[in-house]
C-alpha positions in Angstrom: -3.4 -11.5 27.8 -3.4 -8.5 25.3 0.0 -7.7 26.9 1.3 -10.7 26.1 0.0 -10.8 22.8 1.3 -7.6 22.0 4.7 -8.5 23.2 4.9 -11.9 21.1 3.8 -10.3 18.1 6.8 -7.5 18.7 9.5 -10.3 19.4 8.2 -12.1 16.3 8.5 -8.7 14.1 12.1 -8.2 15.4 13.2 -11.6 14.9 12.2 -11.2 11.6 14.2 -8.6 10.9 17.1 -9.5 12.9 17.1 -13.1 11.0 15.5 -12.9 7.5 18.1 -10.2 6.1 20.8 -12.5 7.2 19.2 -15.9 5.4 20.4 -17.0 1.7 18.6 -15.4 -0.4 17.5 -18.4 -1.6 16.8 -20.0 1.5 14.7 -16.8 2.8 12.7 -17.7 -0.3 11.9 -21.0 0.2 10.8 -20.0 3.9 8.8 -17.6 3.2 6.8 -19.7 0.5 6.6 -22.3 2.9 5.1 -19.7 5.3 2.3 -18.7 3.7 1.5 -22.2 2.2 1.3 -23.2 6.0 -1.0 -20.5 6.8 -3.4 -20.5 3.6 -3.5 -24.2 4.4 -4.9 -23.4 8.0 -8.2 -21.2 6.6 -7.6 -18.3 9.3 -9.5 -15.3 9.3 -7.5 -13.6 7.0 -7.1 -16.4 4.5 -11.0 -15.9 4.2 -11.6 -12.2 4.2 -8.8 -12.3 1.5 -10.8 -14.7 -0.5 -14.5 -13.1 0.1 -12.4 -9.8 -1.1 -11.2 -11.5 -4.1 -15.0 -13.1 -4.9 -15.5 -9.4 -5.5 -12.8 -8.7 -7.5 -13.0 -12.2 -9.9 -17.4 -12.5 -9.4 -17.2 -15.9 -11.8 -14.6 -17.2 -10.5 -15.5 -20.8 -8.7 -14.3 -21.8 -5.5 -11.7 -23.4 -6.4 -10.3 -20.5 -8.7 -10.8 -18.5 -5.4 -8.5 -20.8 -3.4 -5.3 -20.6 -5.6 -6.0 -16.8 -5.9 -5.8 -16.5 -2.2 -3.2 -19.1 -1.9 -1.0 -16.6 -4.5 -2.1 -14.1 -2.9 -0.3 -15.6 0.4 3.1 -16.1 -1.5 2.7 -12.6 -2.6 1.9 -11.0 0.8 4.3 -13.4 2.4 7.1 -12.0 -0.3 6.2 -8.5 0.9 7.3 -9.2 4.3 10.6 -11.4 3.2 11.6 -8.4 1.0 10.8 -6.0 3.6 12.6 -7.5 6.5 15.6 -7.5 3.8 15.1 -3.9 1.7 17.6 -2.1 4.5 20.8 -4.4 3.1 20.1 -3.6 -0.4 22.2 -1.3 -2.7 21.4 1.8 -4.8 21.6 -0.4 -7.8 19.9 -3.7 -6.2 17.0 -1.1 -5.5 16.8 0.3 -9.0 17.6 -2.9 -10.9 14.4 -4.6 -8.6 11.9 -2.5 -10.1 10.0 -1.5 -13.3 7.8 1.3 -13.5 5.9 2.6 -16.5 5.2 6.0 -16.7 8.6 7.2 -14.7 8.2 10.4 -17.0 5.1 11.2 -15.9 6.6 11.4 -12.6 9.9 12.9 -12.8 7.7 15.9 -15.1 5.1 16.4 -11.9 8.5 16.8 -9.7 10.1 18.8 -12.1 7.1 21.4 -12.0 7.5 22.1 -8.6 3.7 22.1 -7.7 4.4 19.2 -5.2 3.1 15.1 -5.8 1.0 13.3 -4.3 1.6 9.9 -5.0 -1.7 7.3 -4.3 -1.3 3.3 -4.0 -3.7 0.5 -3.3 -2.0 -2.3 -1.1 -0.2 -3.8 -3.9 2.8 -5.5 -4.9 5.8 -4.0 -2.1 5.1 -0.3 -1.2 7.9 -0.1 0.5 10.0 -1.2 -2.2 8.6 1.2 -4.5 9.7 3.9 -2.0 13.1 2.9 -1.9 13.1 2.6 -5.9 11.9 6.1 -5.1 14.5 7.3 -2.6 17.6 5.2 -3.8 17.3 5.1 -7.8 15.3 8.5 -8.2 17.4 10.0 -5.1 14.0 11.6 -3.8 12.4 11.9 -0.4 9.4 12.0 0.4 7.2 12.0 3.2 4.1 8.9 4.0 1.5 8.5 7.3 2.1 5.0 9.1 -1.1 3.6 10.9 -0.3 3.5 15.3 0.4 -0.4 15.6 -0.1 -1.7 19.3 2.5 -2.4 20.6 4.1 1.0 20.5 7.6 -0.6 20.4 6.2 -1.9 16.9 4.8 0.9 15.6 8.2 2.3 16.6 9.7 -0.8 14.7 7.9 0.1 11.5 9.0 3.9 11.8 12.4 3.2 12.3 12.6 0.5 9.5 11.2 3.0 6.9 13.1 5.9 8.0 15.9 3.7 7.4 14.9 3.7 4.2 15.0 7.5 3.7 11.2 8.1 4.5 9.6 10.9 6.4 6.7 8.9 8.7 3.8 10.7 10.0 1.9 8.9 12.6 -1.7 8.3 11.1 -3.8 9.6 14.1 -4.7 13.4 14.9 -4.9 15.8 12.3 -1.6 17.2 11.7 -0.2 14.8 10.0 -2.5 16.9 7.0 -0.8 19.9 8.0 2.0 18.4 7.5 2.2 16.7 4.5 0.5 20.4 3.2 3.6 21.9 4.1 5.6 19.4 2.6 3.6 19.8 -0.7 3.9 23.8 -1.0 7.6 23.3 -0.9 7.4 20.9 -4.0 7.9 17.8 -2.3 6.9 14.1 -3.1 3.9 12.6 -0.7 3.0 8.6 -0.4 -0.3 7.7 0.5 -1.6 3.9 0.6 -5.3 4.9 0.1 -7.6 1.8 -1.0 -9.0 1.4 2.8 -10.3 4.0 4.6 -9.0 4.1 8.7 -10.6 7.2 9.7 -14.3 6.8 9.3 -14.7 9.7 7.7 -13.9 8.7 3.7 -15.2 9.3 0.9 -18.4 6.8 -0.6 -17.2 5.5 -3.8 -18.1 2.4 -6.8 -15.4 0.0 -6.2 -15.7 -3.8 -7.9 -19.8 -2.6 -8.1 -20.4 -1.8 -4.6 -20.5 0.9 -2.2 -16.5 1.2 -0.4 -15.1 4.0 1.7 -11.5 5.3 0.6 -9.6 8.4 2.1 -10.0 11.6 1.2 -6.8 12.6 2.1 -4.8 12.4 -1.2 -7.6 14.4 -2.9 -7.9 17.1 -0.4 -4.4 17.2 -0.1 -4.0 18.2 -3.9 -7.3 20.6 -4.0 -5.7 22.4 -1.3 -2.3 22.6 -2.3 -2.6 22.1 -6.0 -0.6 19.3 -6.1 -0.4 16.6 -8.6 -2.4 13.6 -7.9 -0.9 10.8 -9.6 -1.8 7.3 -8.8 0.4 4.1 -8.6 0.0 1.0 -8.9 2.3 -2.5 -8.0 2.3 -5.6 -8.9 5.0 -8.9 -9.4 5.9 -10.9 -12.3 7.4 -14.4 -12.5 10.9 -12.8 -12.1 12.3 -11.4 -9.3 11.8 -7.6 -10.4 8.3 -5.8 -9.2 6.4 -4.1 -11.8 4.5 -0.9 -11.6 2.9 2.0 -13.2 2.8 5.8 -13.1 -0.7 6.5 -14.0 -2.1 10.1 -15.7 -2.6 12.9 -13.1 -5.9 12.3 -11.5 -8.0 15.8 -13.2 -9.5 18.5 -10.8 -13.1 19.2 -11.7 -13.6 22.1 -13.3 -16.9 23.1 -11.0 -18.5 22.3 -7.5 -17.6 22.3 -3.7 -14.3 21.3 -2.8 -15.8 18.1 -1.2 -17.8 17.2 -4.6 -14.4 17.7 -6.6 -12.7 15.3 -3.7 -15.4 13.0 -4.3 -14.8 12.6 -8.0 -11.2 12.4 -7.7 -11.2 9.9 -5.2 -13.8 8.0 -7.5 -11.1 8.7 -10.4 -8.5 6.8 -7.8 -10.6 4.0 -7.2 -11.2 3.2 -10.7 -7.7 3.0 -11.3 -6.6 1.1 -8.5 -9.5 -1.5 -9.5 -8.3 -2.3 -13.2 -4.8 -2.7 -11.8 -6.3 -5.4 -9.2 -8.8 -6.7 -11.5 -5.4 -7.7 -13.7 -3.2 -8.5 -11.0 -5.7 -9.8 -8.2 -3.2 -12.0 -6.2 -0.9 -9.2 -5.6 -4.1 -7.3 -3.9 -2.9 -7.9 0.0 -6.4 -6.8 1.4 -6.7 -9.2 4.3 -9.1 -6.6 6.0 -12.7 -5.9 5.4 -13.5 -3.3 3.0 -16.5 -2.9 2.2 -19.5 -1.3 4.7 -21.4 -4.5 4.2 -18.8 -6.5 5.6 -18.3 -4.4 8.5 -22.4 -4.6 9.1 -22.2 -7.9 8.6 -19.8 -8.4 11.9 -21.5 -5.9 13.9 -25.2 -7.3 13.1 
């Protein structure tokens, strides 16, 4: 049965992109708003760890308030995928004309220094848009970690899609993916890092929305060891058809303590960040997963 499921789930993610990049755009639109009306009307699992995740993130709101945040949330997650499954056909300029960023100095001055970037996002707004804004308009590569999907002909999907796109993708299991992206630092290149949810079990504890959350280490440990700037970055869409995004300040490196305190405070600096940008924008926040450790105890209690 988990055969099959796999398979299905590959056929579906390949007719996707086979199809969607040839629709209208328009009519790929309109499908993919009808898509995720269908499913927010059908209260899945996801619909409803999206909306107990947003209860953090809006605490007043009632639950009604928390159904049309979810329900944009849906459009917006489903507008990820319709954008993705088209991003390969899109030119320099459609790239660069499709999004905003604010801070683009800050940037362009931490790749000018040479010290290497490590750029940090919450699951927001298109990530993979902003890395071809990044490798099209800015003419930069850079290097990112993909989570192992099952089936491995999907995972192999999702790495060939973003390569595509002028990515370097690092599979997220073992540990040389770190070494890796180290390298790729110390030779003054430009590292991607989706790190609001923690997949290795071994993050660090941080205040996020009030409460106790695990987020990755890895983009703090990677600048502490290479002394690479930390910036974060954060997504988010608009009424119009162009995404919006910022270039925060370079994340600080404490002046004293053990490199796994200094982590710990940086990746505290991160979360704070990433939680004003959600707390603004919550519906572009495409957290259909548990995140917090009291949700996970909850399921295995």
């Amino acid at each position: 049965m988990s055969a099959l499921k796999d398979k299905v789930a590959d056929g579906l993610y390949g007719l996707g992109w086979a199809t969607v990049k040839k629709l209208p755009e328009p009519v790929a639109k309109s499908l993919g708003r009808k898509i995720a009306d269908t499913v927010w009307k059908r209260r899945g699992k996801g619909v409803l760890r999206l909306e107990a995740n947003l209860a953090r993130v809006v605490p007043d709101a009632t639950p009604e308030r928390l159904a049309e945040l979810s329900k944009a949330g849906m459009r917006s997650y489903m507008r990820y995928w319709m954008e993705s499954f088209r991003l390969p056909t899109w030119s320099r300029e459609r790239a660069a004309n499709s999004v905003t960023i604010k801070g683009e100095d800050i940037l362009k001055d931490a790749l000018a220094s040479d010290r290497g970037v490590v750029l940090a996002l919450p699951h927001m707004g298109n990530w993979d848009l902003a890395g071809v804004w990044v490798t099209r308009a800015l003419g930069v590569p850079f290097t990112t970690v993909a989570e192992r999907l099952k089936p491995e002909s999907l995972y192999d999907r999702f790495v060939a899609y973003r390569e595509s796109l002028g990515m370097e993708v690092l599979p997220h299991t073992g540990g040389a993916a770190f070494g890796t992206l180290a390298r790729r630092l110390r030779g003054g290149g430009l590292v991607c890092l989706v790190a609001d949810r923690d997949l290795s079990a071994s993050g660090v504890e941080v205040s996020f929305f009030g409460e106790a959350a695990r987020m990755p280490a890895g983009p703090a440990m990677l600048a502490l060891q290479t002394g690479a700037v930390l910036l974060p970055v954060t997504l988010w869409y608009d009424d119009t058809d162009v995404m919006r995004g910022e270039v925060h300040a370079p994340v600080e490196v404490p002046e004293s303590g053990t490199r796994g305190e200094k982590a710990s405070l940086m990746t505290q600096a991160l979360a704070d960040t990433f939680a004003g940008a959600i707390a603004d924008h919550p519906e572009d926040w495409h957290m259909l997963q548990r995140l917090w450790p009291a949700d996970l105890e909850e399921r295995t209690s």
